[in-house]
Backbone as a chain_set.jsonl record, in Angstrom:
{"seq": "XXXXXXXXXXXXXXXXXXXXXXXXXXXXXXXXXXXXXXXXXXXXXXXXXXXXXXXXXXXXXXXXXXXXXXXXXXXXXXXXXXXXXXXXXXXXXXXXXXXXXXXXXXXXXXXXXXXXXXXXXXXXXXX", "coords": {"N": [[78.299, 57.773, -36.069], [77.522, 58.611, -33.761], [78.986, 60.405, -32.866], [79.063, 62.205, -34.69], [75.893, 62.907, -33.598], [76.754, 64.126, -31.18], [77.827, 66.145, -31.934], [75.964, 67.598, -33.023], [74.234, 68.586, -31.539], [72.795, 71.42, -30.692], [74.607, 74.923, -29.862], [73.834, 76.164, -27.763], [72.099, 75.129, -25.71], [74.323, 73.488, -24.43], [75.431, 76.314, -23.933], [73.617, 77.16, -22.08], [73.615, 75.216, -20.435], [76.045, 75.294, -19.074], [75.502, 78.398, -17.821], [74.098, 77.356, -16.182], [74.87, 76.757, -13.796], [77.207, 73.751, -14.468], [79.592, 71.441, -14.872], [81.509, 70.909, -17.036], [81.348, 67.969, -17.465], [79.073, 67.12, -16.026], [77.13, 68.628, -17.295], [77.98, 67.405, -20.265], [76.621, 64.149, -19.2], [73.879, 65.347, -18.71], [72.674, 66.594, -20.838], [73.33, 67.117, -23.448], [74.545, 64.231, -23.798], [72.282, 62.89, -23.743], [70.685, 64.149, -25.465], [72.013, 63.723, -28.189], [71.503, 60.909, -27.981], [69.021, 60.625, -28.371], [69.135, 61.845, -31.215], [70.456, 60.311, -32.369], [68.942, 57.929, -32.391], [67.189, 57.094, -34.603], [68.834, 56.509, -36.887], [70.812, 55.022, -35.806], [69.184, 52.42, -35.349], [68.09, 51.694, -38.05], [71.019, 50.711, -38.685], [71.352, 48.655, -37.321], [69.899, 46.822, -38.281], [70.642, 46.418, -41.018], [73.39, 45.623, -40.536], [72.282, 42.807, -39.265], [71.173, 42.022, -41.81], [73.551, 41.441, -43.107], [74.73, 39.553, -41.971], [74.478, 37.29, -43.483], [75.848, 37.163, -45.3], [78.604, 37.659, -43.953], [79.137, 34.78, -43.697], [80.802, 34.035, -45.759], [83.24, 34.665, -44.5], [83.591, 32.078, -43.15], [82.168, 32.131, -40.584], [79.856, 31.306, -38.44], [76.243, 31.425, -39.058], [73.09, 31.294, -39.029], [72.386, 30.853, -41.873], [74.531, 29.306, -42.535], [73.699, 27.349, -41.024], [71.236, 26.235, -42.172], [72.464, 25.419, -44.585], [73.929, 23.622, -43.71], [71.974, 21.847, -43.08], [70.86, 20.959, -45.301], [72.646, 20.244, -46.71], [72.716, 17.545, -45.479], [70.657, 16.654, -45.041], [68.733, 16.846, -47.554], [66.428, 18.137, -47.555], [65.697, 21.086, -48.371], [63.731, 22.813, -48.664], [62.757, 22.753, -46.003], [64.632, 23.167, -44.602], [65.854, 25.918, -45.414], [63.261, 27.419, -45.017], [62.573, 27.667, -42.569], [65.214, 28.997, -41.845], [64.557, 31.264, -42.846], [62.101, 32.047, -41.742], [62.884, 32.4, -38.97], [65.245, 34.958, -39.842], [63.355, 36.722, -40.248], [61.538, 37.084, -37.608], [63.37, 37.833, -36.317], [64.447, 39.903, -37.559], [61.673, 41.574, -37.29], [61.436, 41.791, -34.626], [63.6, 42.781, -33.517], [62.865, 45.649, -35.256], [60.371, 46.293, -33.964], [61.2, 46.759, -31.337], [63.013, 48.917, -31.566], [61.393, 50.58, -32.457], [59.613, 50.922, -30.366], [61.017, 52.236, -28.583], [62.294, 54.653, -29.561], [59.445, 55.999, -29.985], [59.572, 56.1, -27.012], [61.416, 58.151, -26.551], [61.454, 60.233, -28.465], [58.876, 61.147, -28.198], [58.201, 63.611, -27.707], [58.705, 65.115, -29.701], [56.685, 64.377, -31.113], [53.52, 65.637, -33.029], [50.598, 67.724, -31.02], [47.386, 66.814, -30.135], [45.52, 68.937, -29.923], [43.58, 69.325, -28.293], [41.564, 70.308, -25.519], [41.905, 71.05, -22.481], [39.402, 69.777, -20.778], [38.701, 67.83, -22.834], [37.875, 69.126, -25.031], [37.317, 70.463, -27.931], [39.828, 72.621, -29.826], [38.737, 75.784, -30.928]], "CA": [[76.959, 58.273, -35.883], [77.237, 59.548, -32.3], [79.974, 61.695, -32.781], [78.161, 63.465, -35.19], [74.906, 63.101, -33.141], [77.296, 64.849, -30.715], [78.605, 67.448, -32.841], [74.546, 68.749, -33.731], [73.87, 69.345, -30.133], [72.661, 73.033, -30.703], [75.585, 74.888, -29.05], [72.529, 76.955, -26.831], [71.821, 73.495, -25.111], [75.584, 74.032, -23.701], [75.257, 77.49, -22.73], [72.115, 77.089, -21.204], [74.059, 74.405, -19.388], [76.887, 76.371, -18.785], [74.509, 79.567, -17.111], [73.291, 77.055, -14.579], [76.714, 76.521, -13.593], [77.182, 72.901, -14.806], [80.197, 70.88, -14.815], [81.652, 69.951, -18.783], [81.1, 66.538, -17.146], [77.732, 67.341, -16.035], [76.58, 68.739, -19.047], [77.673, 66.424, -21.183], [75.888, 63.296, -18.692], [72.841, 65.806, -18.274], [72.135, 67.856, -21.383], [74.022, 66.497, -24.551], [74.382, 62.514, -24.234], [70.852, 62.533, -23.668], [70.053, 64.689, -26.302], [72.457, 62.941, -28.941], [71.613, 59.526, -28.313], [67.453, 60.63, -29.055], [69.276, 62.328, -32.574], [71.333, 58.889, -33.519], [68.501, 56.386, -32.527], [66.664, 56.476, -35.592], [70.261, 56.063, -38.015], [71.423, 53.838, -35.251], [68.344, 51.05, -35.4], [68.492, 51.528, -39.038], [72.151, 49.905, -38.638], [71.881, 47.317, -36.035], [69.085, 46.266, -39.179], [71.344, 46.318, -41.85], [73.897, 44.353, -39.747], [71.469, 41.691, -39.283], [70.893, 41.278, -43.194], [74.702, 41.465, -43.424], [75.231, 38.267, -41.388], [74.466, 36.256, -44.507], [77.513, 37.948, -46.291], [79.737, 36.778, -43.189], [79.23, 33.699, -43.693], [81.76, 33.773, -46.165], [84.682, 34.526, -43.856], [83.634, 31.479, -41.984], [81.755, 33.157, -39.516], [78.49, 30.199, -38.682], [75.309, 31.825, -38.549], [71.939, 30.987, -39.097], [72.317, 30.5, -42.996], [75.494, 27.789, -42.658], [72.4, 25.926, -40.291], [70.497, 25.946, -43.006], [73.388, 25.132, -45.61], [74.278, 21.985, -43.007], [70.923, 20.463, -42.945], [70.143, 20.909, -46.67], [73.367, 18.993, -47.121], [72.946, 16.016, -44.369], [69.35, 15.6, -45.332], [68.445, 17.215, -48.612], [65.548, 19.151, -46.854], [65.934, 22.42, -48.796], [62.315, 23.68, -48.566], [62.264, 23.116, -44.677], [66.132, 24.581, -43.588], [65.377, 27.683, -45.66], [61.913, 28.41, -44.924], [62.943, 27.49, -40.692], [65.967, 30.524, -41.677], [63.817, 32.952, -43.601], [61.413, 32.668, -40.416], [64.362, 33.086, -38.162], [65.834, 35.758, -39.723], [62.401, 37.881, -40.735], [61.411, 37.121, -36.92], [64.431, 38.596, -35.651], [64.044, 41.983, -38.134], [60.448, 42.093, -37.096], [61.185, 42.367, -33.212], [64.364, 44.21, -33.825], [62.09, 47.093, -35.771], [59.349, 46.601, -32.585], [61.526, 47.134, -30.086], [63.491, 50.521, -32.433], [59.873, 51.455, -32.758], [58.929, 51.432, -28.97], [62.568, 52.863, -27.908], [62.239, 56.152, -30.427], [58.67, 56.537, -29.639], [59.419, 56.457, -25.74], [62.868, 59.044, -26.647], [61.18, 60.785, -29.137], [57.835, 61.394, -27.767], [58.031, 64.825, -27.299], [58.801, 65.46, -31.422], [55.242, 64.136, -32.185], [52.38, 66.17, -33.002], [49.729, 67.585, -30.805], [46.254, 66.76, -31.363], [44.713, 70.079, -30.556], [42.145, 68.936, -27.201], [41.793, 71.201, -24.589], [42.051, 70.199, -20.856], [38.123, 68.54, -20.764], [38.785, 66.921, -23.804], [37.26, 69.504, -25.809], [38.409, 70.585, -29.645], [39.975, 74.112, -29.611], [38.592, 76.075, -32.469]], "C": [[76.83, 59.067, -34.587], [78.659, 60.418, -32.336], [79.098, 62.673, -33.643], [76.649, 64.232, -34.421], [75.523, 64.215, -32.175], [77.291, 66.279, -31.058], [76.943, 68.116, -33.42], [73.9, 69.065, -32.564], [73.81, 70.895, -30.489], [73.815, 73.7, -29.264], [74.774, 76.134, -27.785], [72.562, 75.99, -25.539], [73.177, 73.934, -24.127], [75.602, 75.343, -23.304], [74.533, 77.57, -22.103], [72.902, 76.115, -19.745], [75.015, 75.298, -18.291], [76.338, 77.528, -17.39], [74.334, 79.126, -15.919], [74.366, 76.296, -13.619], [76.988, 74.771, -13.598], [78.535, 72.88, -15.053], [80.057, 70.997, -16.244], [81.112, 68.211, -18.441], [79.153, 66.549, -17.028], [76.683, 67.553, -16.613], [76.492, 68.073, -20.213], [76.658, 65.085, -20.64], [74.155, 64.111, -18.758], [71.917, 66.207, -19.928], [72.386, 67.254, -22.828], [74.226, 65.626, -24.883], [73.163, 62.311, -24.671], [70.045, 62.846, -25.216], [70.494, 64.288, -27.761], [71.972, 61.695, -29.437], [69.952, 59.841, -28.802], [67.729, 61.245, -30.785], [70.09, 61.357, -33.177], [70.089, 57.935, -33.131], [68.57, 56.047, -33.94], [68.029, 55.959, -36.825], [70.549, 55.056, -37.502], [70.447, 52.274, -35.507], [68.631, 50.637, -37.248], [70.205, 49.947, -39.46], [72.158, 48.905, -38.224], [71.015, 46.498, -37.703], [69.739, 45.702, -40.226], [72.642, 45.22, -41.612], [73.085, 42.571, -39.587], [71.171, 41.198, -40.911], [72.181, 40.946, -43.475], [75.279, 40.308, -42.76], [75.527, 37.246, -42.273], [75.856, 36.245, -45.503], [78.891, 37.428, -44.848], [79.825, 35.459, -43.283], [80.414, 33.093, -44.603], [82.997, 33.96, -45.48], [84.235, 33.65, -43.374], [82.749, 31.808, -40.77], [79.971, 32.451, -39.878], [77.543, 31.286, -37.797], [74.384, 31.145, -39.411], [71.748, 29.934, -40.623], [73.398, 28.93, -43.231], [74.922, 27.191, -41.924], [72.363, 25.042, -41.116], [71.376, 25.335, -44.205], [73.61, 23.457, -45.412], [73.354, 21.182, -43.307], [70.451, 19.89, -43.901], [70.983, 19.924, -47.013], [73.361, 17.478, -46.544], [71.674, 15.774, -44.976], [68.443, 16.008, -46.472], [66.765, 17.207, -48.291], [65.49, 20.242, -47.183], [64.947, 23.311, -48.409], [62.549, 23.731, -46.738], [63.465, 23.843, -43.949], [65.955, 25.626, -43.791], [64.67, 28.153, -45.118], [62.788, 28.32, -43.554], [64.215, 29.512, -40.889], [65.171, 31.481, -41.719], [63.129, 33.505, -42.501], [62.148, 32.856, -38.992], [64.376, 34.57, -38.748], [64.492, 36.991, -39.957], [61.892, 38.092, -38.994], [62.315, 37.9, -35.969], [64.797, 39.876, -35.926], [63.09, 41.913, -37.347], [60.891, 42.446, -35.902], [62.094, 43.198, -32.97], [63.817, 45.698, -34.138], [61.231, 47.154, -34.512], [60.16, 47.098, -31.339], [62.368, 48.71, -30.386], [62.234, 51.453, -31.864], [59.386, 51.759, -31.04], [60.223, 52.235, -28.199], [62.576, 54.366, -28.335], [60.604, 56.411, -29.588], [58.436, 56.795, -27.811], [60.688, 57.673, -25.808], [62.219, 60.141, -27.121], [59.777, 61.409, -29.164], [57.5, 62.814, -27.998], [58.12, 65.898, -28.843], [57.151, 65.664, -31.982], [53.846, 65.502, -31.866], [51.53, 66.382, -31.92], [49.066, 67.308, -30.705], [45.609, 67.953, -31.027], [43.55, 70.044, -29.678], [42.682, 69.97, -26.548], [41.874, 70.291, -23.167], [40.733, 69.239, -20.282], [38.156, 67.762, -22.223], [38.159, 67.245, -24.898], [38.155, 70.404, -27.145], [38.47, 72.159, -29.118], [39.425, 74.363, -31.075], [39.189, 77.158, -32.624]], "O": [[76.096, 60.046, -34.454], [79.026, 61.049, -31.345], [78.571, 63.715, -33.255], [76.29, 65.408, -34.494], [74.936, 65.295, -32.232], [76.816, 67.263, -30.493], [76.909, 69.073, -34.194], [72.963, 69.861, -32.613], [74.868, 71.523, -30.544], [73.888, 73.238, -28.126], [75.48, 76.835, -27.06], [73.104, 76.306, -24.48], [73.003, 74.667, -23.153], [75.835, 75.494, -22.104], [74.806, 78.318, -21.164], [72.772, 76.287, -18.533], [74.789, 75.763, -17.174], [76.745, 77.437, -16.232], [74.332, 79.769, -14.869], [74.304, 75.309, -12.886], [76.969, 74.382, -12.43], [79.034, 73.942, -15.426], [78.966, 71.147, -16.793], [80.56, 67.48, -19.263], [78.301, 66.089, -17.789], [75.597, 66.973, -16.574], [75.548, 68.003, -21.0], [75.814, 64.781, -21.483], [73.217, 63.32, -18.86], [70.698, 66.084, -20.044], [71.344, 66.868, -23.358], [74.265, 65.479, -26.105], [72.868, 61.717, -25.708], [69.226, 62.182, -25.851], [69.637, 64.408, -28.637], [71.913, 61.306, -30.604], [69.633, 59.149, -29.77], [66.797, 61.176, -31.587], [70.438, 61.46, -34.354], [70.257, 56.861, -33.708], [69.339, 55.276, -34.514], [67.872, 54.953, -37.516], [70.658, 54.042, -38.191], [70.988, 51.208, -35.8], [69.192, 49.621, -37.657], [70.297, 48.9, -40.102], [72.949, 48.065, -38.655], [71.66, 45.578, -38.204], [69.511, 44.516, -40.466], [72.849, 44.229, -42.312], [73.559, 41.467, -39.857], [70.957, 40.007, -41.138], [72.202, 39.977, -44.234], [76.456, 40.085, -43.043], [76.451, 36.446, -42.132], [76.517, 35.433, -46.15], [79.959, 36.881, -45.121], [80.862, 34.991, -42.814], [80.933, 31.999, -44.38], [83.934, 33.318, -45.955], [84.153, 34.164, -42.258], [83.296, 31.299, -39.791], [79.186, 32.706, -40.791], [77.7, 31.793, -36.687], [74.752, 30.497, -40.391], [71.255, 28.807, -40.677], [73.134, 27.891, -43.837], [75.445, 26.081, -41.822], [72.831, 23.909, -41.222], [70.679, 24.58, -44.883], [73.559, 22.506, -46.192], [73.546, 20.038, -43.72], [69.837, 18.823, -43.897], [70.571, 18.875, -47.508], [73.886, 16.493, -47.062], [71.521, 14.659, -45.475], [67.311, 15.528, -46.416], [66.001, 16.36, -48.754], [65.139, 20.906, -46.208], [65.18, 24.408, -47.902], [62.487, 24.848, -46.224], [63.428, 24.72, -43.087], [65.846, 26.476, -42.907], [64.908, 29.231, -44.573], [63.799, 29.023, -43.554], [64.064, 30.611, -40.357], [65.022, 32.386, -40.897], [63.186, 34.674, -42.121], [61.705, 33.555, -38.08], [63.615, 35.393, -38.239], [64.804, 38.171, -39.8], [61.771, 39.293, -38.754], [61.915, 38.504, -34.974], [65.25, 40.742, -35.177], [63.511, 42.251, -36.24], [60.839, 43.673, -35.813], [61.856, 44.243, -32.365], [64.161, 46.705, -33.518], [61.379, 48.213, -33.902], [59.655, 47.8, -30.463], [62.342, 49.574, -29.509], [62.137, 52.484, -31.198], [58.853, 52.811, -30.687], [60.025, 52.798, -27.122], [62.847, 55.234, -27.505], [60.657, 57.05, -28.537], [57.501, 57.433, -27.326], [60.813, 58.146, -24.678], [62.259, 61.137, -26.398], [59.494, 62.159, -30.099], [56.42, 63.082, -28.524], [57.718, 67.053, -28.983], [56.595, 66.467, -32.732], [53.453, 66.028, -30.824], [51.345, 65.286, -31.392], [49.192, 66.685, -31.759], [44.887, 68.265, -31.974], [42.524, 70.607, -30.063], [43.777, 70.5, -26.73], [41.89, 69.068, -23.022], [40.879, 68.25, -19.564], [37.223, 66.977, -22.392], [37.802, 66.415, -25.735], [39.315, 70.813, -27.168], [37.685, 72.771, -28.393], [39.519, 73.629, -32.059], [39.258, 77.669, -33.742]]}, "num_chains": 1, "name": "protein.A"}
């Protein structure tokens, strides 16, 4: 994902850099990381998301998370309704703030994407 995010850096962005006599080092820290990592968030949160549903599927290599808890306690104390639900609100609690914190990370990166609204400098409508 960030190689490609890399690789769509408009190649302007770099001459522009370039012009103002910029380091390859410099340019890339200044001009192009920056501008990459605001064109992989949104794919990237996407992932970390998908990862997180994909934990349940590790569980078959062995690999104890949340769900082999819930697997343990159902078996020691045949509690089914309360290990599950306790996961489900685990793991939906842990999307939800995952997506809140995506959501406030893009909209502080990405700020500058969004819409207008079209006020003037006293706060009056342009027509």
């Amino acid at each position: 994902m960030f190689a490609g995010a890399i690789r769509a850096v408009p190649h302007g962005e770099i001459e522009a850099a370039r012009a103002y006599g910029m380091s390859t080092f410099t340019a890339y820290r200044r001009i192009v990381l920056p501008s990459a990592l605001r064109r992989a968030l949104p794919a990237y949160s996407n992932e970390v998301i998908l990862v997180l549903h994909a934990t349940s599927i590790a569980f078959t290599a062995t690999v104890p998370d949340i769900l082999k808890v819930a697997r343990d306690v159902n078996s020691a104390t045949y509690a089914s309704f309360e290990a599950f639900g306790i996961a489900a609100v685990l793991y939906a609690s842990i999307a939800f703030t995952l997506v809140w914190l995506f959501r406030q990370l893009e909209g502080r990166l990405l700020a500058f994407t969004k819409p207008h609204t079209g006020l003037s400098g006293a706060g009056q409508r342009l027509v």
